[in-house]
N, C-alpha and C positions, 0 to 999 in steps of 0.2 A: 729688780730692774734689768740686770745682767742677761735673766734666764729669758723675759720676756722682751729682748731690742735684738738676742741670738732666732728667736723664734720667729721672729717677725722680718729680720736680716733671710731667713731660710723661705719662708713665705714668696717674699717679694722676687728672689732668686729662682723658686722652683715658677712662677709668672713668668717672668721673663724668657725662660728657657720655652715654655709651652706657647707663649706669645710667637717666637723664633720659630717653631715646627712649623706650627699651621699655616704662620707667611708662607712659609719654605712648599709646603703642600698645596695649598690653596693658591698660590700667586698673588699678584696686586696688578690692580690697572695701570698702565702706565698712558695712555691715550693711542696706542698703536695695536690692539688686538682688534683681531680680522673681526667683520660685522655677521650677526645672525646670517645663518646658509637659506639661501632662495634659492631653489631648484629652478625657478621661472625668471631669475635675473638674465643675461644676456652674456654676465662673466662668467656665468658657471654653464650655461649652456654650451659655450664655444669650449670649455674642458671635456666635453662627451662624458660619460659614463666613469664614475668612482670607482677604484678598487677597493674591496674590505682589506683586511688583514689575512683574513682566512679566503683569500682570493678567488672569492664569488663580486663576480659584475652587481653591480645595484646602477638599474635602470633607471634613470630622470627621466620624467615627464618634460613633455614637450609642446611649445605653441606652433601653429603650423606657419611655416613663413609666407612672405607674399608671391616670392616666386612661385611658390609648390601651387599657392592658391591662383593663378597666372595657367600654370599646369594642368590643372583640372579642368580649369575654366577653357584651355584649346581644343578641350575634347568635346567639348559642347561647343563653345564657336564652328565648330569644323560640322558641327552632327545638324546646327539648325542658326542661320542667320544673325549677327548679333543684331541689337538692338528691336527685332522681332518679338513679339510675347510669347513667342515658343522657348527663345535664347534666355528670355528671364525666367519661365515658369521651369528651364531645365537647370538653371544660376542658384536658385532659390531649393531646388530641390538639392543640389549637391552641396549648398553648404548644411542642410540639415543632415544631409548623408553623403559624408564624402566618401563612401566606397563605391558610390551613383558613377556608370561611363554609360553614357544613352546609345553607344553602336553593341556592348556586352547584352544591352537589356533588348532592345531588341531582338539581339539573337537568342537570347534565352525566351523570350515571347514567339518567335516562330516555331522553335522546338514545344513550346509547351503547345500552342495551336496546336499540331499536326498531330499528335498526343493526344490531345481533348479531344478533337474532330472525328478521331477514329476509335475512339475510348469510347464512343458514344455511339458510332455505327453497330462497334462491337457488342456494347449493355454490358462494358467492362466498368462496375461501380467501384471497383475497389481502385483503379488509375483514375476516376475522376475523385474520387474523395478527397486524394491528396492533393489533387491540383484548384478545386473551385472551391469557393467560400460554401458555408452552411445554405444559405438561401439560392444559390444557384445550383448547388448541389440537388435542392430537394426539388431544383424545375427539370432537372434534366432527368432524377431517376423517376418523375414522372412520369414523363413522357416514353422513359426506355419502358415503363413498367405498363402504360396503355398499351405499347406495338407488342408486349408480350402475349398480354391478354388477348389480341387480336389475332394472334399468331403471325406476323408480319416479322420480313426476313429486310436487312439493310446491310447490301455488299457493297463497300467502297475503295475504291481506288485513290490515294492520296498521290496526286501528280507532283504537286511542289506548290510553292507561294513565291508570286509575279511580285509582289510589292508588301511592304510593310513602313508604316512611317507613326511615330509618335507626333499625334495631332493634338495631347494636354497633357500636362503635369502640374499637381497641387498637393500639399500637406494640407490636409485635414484631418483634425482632432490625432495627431500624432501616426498617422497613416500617410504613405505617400500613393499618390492613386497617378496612376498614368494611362492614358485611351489610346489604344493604336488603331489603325485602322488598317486591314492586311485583305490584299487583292490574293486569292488561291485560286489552284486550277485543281476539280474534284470532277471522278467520275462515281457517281452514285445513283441505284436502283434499291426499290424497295418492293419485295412481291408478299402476297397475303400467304396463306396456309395452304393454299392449293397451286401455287408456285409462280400465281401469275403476274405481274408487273403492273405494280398499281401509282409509280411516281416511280422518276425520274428517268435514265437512259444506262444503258447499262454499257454501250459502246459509241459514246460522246460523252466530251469534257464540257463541262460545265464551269463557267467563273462566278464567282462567291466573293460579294464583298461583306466585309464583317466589321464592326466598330467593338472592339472589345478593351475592358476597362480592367488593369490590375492593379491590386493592392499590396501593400507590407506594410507591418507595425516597425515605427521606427527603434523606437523600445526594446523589440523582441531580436535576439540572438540567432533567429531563424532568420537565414537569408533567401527565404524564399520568396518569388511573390504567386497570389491567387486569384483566380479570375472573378471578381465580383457583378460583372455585368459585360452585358451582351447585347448586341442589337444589330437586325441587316441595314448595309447604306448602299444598297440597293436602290 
């Protein structure tokens, strides 16, 4: 009885002791430890960026505030009328894409025009490829590919663009499509195989109104946009 109340004295002793560690290690709740980390809470936001131990920054994700979204939105108030359906169809665009400033895109649309327009005088396919969608693509190398055939020569003169204005903007099927319509001033002649002058004016400007429609997948990493359609408003 002696051997088996010492063995069982030792038992209940070496518990206790192991009981004692793992509090020790483990902790105990007491109603005052800090709640699960929310990187999208509002407290932890206003602390910026965590430092590790091995002091690399760890980047928090972020909501964007209303001010910022106030911001974005002056650039467009400013670019086309509020309360207009130009002012929403450019509202709507820039919340799907806020990297969207409608005076940036325009000017990245004149530069692409004058580009395209002489890309094409030139039967330079390989600048238009990168610039117009597949199916506009395959109307233009048409056409450079009939005036080859014919032997037809197209010299142009790129004088500058009078006017440029975004006339629509809409998100469809995750694509944002925008139409401008862009007043230019072009001098251009076209002569056959024997040299002679079969369209236009070779020494008079000519004005060109154009309604042209570009595209970008919202999706795609590519910040590019391409010309999907074309039309004179003429």
């Amino acid at each position: 009885m002696g051997s088996f109340d010492f063995i069982t004295f030792f038992f209940l002793i070496a518990a206790v002791v192991i009981f004692l560690q793992l509090r020790s290690v483990l902790g105990r709740r007491t109603g005052n430890e800090r709640p699960p980390f929310d990187p999208y809470s509002p407290r932890e936001m206003s602390k910026g960026p965590e430092s590790a131990d091995n002091g690399k920054v760890v980047q928090l994700p972020r909501r964007e505030s209303a001010a910022e979204d106030e911001s974005r939105y002056a650039a467009i108030d400013t670019f086309a009328k509020v309360g207009t359906p130009l002012n929403g169809q450019l509202r709507a665009l820039s919340d799907a894409d806020r990297s969207f400033i409608p005076e940036d895109f325009v000017n990245g649309a004149k530069m692409a025009y004058e580009m395209i327009v002489m890309a094409f005088a030139d039967g330079d396919r390989k600048t238009l490829k990168g610039l117009l969608s597949r199916e506009v693509y395959e109307g233009f190398d048409s056409a450079i590919a009939e005036r080859e055939a014919k032997g037809e020569v197209v010299k142009s003169t790129f004088v500058g663009i009078e006017k440029a204005d975004i006339t629509h903007a809409e998100i469809k099927d995750n694509e944002e499509n925008i139409t401008v319509r862009i007043i230019s001033q072009l001098i251009s002649a076209t002569y056959d195989k024997q040299g002679k002058l079969i369209d236009g004016d070779a020494d008079s400007v000519a004005e060109v109104n154009d309604l042209w429609t570009f595209s970008r997948d919202i999706r795609s990493r590519d910040p590019n946009w391409k010309l999907i359609a074309t039309e004179s408003d003429n």
